[in-house]
C-alpha positions as CSV (number, residue, x, y, z in Angstrom):
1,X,-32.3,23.6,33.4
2,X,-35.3,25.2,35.3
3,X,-37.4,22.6,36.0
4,X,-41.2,24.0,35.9
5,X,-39.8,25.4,31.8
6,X,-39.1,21.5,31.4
7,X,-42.3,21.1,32.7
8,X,-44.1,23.6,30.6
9,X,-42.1,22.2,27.7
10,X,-42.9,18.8,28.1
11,X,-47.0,19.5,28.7
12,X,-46.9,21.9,25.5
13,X,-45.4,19.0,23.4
14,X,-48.1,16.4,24.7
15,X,-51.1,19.2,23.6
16,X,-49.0,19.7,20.1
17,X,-48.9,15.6,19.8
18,X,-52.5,15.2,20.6
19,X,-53.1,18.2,18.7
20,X,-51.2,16.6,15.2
21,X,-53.0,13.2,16.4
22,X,-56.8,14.5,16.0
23,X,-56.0,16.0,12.7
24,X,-53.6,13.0,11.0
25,X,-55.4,10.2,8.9
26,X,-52.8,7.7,9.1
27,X,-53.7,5.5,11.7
28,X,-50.1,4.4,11.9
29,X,-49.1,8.0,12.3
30,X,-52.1,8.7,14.3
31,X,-50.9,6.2,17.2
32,X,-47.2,7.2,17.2
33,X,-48.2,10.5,18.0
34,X,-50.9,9.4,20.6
35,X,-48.2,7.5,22.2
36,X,-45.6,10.6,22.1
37,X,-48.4,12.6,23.8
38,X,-48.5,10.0,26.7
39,X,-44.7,9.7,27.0
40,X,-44.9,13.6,26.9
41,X,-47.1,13.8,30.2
42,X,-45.0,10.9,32.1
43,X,-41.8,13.1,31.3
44,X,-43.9,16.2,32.7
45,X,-44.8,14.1,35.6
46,X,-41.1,13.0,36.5
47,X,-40.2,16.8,36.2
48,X,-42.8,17.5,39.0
49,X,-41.8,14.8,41.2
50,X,-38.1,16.7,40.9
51,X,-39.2,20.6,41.9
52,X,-40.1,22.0,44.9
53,X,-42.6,24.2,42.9
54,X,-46.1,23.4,43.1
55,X,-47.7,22.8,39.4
56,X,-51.2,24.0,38.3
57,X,-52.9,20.5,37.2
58,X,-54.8,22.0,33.9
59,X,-52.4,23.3,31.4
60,X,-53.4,25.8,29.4
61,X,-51.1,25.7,26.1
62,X,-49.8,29.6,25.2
63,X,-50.9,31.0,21.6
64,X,-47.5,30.0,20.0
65,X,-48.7,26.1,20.7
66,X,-52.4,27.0,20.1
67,X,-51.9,28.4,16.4
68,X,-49.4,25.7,15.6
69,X,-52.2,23.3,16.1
70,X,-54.7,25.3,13.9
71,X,-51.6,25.4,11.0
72,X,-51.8,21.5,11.5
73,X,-55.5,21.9,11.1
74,X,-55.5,23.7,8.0
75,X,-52.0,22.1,6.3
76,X,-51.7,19.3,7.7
77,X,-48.6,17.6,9.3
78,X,-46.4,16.9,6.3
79,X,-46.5,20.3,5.4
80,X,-46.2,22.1,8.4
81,X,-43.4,19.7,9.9
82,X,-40.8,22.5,9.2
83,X,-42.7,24.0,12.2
84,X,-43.4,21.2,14.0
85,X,-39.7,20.5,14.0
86,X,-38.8,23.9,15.4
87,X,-41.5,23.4,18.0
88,X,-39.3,19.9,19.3
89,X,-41.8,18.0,17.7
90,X,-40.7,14.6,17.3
91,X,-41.5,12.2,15.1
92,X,-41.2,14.7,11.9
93,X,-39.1,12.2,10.3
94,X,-41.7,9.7,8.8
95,X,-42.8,12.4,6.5
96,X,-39.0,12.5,5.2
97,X,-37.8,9.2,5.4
98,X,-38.4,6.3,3.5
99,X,-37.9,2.5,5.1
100,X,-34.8,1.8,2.9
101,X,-33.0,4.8,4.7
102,X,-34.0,3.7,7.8
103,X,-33.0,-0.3,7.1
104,X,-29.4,1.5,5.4
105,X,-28.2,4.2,7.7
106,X,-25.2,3.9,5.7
107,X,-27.3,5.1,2.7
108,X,-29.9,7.1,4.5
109,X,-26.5,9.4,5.9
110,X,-24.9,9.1,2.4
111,X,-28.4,10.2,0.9
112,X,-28.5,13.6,4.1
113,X,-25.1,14.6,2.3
114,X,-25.8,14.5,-1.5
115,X,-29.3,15.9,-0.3
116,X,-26.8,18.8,1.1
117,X,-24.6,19.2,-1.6
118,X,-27.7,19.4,-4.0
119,X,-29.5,22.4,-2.1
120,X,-25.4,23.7,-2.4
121,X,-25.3,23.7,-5.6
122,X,-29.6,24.5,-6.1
123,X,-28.6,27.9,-4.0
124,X,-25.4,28.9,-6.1
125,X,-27.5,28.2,-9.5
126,X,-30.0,30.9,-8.0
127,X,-27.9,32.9,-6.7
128,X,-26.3,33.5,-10.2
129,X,-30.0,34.2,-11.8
130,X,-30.7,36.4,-9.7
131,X,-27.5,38.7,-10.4
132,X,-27.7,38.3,-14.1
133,X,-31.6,39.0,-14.3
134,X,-31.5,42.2,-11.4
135,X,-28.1,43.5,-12.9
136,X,-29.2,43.1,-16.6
137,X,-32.7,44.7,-15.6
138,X,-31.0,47.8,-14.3
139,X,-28.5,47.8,-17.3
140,X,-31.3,48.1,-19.3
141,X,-33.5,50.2,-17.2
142,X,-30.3,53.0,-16.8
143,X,-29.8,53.0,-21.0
144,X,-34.1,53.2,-21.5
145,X,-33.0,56.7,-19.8
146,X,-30.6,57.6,-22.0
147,X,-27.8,57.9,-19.4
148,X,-24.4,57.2,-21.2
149,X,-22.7,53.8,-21.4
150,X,-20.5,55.1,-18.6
151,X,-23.2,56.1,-16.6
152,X,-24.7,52.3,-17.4
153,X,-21.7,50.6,-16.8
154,X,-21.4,52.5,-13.2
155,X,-24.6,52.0,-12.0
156,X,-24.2,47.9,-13.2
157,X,-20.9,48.0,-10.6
158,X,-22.9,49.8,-8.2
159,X,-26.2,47.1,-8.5
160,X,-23.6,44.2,-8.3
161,X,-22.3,45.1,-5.0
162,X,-25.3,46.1,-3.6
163,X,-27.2,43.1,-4.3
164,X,-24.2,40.8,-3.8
165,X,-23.8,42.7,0.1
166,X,-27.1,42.7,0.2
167,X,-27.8,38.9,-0.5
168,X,-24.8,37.7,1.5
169,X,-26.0,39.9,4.7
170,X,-29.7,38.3,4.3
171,X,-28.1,34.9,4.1
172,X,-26.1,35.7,6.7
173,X,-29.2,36.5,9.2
174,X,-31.5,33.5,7.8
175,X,-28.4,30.9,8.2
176,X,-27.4,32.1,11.7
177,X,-30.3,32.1,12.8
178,X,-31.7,28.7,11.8
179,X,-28.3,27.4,12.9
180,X,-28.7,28.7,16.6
181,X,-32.6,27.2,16.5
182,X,-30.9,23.5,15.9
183,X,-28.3,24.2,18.2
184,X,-31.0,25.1,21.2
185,X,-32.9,22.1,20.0
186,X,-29.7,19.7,20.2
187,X,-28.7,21.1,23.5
188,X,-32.1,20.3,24.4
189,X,-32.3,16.6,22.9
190,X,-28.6,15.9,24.9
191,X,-29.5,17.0,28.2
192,X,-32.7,14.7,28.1
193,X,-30.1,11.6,26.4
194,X,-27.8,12.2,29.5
195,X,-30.5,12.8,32.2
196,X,-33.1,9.9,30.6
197,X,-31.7,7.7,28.2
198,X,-34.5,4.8,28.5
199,X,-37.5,6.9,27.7
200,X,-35.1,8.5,24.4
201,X,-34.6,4.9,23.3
202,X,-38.4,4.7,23.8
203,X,-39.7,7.4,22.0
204,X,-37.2,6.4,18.8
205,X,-38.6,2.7,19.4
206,X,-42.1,4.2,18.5
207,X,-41.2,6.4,15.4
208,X,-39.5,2.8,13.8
209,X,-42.6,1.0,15.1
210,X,-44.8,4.0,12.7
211,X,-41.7,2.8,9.8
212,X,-43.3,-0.5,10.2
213,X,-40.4,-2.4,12.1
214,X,-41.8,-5.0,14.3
215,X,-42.1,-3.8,18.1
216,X,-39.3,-6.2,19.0
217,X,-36.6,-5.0,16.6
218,X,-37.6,-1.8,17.1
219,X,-36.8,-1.5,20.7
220,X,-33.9,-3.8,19.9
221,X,-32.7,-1.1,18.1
222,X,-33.2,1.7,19.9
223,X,-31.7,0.2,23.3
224,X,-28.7,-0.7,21.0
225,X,-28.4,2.7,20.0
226,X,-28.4,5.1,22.9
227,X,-25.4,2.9,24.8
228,X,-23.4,5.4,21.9
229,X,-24.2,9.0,23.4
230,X,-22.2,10.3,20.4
231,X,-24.3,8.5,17.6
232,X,-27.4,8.5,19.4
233,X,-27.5,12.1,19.6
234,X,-27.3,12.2,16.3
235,X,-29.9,9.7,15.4
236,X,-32.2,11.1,18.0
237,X,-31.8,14.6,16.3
238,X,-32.5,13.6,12.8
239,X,-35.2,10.7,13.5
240,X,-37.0,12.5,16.2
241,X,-36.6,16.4,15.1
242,X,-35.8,15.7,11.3
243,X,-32.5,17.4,12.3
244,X,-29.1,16.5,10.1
245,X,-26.3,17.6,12.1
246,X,-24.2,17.0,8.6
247,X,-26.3,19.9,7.2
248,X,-25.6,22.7,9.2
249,X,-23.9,25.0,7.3
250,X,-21.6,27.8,8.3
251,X,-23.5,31.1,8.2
252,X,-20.0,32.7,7.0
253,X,-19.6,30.2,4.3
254,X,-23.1,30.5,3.0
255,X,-22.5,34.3,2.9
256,X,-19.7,33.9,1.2
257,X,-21.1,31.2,-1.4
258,X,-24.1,34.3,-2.1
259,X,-22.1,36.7,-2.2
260,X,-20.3,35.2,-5.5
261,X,-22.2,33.3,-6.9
262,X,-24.9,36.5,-7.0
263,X,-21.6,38.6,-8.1
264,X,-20.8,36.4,-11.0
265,X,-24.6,36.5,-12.5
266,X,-24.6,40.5,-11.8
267,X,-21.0,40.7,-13.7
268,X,-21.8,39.0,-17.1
269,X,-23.6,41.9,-17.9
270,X,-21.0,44.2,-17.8
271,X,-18.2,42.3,-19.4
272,X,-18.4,44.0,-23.1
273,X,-16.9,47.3,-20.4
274,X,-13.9,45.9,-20.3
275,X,-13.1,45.7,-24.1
276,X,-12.0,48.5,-25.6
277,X,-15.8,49.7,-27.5
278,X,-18.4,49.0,-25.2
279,X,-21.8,47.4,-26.2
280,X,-25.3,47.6,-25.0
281,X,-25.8,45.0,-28.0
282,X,-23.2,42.7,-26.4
283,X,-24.0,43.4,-23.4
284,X,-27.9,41.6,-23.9
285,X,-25.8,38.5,-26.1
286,X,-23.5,37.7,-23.6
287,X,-27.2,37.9,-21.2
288,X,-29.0,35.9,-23.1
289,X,-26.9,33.1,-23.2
290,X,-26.0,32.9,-19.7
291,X,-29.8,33.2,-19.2
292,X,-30.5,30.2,-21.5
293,X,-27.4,28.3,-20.0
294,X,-28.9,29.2,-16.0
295,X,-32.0,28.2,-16.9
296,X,-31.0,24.7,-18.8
297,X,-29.1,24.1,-15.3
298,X,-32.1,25.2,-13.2
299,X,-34.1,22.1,-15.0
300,X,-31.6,19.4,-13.5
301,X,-33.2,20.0,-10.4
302,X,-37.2,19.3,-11.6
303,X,-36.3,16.8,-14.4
304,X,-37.7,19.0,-17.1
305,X,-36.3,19.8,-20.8
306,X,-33.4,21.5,-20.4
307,X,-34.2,23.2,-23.8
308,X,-37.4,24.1,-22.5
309,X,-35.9,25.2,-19.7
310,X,-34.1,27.6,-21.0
311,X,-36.0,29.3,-23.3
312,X,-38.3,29.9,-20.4
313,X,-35.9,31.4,-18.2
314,X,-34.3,33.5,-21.3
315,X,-38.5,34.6,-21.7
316,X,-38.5,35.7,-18.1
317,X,-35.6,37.5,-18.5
318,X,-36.4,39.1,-21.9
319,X,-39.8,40.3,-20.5
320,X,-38.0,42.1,-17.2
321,X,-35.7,43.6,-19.0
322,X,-38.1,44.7,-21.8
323,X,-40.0,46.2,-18.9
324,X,-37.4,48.3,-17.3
325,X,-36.3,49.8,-20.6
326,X,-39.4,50.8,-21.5
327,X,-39.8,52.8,-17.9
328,X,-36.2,54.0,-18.0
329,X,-37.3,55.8,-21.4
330,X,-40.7,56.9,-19.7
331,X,-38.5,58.1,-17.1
332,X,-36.2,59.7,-19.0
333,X,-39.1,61.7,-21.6
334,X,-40.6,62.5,-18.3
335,X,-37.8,64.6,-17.1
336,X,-37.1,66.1,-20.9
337,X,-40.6,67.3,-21.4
């Protein structure tokens, strides 16, 4: 790697640290990041003593690091870690962590994968909504103008693969590209576990020190730690950049898992097609239960009534579809008159 971008890097990420430092309340926090900033600056130094290049002695940080700071400012750390993260800020994880994960790693690994298969299942659940609510809108919105049942049922095909192409290509893009941001930062983390593995087993020494583990164990730990490349690159990825190498998920998969699951919600409302008398009427029953039943599952996931929960999402849906109807049939008078 080009040593004076190392350089650059590593005097960006001391600014960022003393810049999350001056704005954190946790005096805990508040030192682990003061202590990051230092490490930062040795690490900058150790790259100088390596180039031939001269270096200018007052960094200036670029806008990118300047307007991350003022987000910190005004959001603070917790929520902004999502950034902070992608910036190679380390440290993120003591805003996601709790000191039973960290004593378990058995548990706190178990915990990444449910946490996984939860946002799996979260994003299919979606998915689904959002095909039954778009594809039952336009349903509804195509019959407010008095087009046919064929022409309804036609246009419903033609929404559900739309959407469904159009849902699996945006997951596609936001997947792959998230995906190759971890990657960069991994490559990143591993060069610096091969090329310095004692100031690694530092730095994670300090963010268990912030968890409240006594100095001694802490480095105890961390020392222990990086003599396993393998597992210490992943440890260093998810303690220092909040990154879970167990939840990385195939951009083709995710596509894939969109692509249905939006499919299957934007089908239901054309199912009554495929009987011999089609049904607007049957159409907004089949609908309306699948709404109710989407929205009862929806509530898993915030600990509400389920009952509750669906009505409200069967409301939502009633009041969309109500809507387009009534400009379909706007629409459609428009173009009589």
């Amino acid at each position: 790697m080009d040593t004076v971008q190392n350089w650059k890097e590593e005097k960006r990420s001391a600014y960022l640290y003393r810049g999350i430092a001056a704005f954190e309340k946790n005096p805990v926090h508040k030192t682990l990041f003061l202590n990051l900033a230092e490490m930062a600056d040795r690490q900058a130094t150790l790259w100088e003593k390596q180039s031939t290049v001269s270096f200018s002695k007052n960094y200036s940080p670029d806008m990118r690091a300047r307007v991350i700071v003022m987000t910190v400012r005004l959001l603070g750390a917790r929520i902004s870690r999502s950034i902070l993260a992608a910036a190679k800020i380390r440290g993120m994880s003591i805003y996601q962590h709790s000191m039973t994960e960290q004593r378990h790693p058995d548990h706190s690994e178990h915990s990444h994968r449910s946490h996984a298969s939860t946002n799996t299942l979260r994003a299919a659940i979606f998915g689904m909504h959002d095909g039954l609510l778009s594809n039952t809108s336009l349903v509804l919105g195509m019959s407010g103008a008095a087009v046919g049942l064929h022409t309804v049922f036609l246009a419903g095909v033609t929404g559900l693969l739309a959407g469904a192409f159009s849902m699996a290509a945006g997951e596609y893009i936001s997947v792959r590209s998230q995906r190759d941001m971890l990657e960069y930062q991994l490559k990143l983390e591993k060069e610096e576990l091969d090329l310095y593995p004692e100031e690694e087993a530092a730095e994670l020494a300090l963010i268990y020190e912030a968890r409240g583990i006594p100095a001694a164990d802490a480095k105890k730990q961390a020392d222990a730690l990086v003599q396993d490349p393998h597992h210490a690159l992943q440890t260093l990825a998810r303690e220092e950049l909040g990154i879970n190498m167990h939840d990385m998920v195939s951009p083709i998969s995710a596509a894939l898992s969109s692509f249905f699951s939006f499919a299957l919600g934007a089908f239901i409302p054309l199912l009554p097609w495929l009987t011999e008398r089609p049904s607007l009427t049957l159409s907004l029953v089949f609908t309306g239960l699948s709404l109710f039943c989407v929205g009862a599952a929806v509530s898993l996931f915030s600990e509400r009534n389920a009952l509750w929960g669906g009505l409200r999402i069967l409301l939502i849906g009633s009041l969309a579809g109500t809507a387009t109807y009534i400009i379909g049939s706007i629409f459609n008078a428009t173009i009589v008159s």
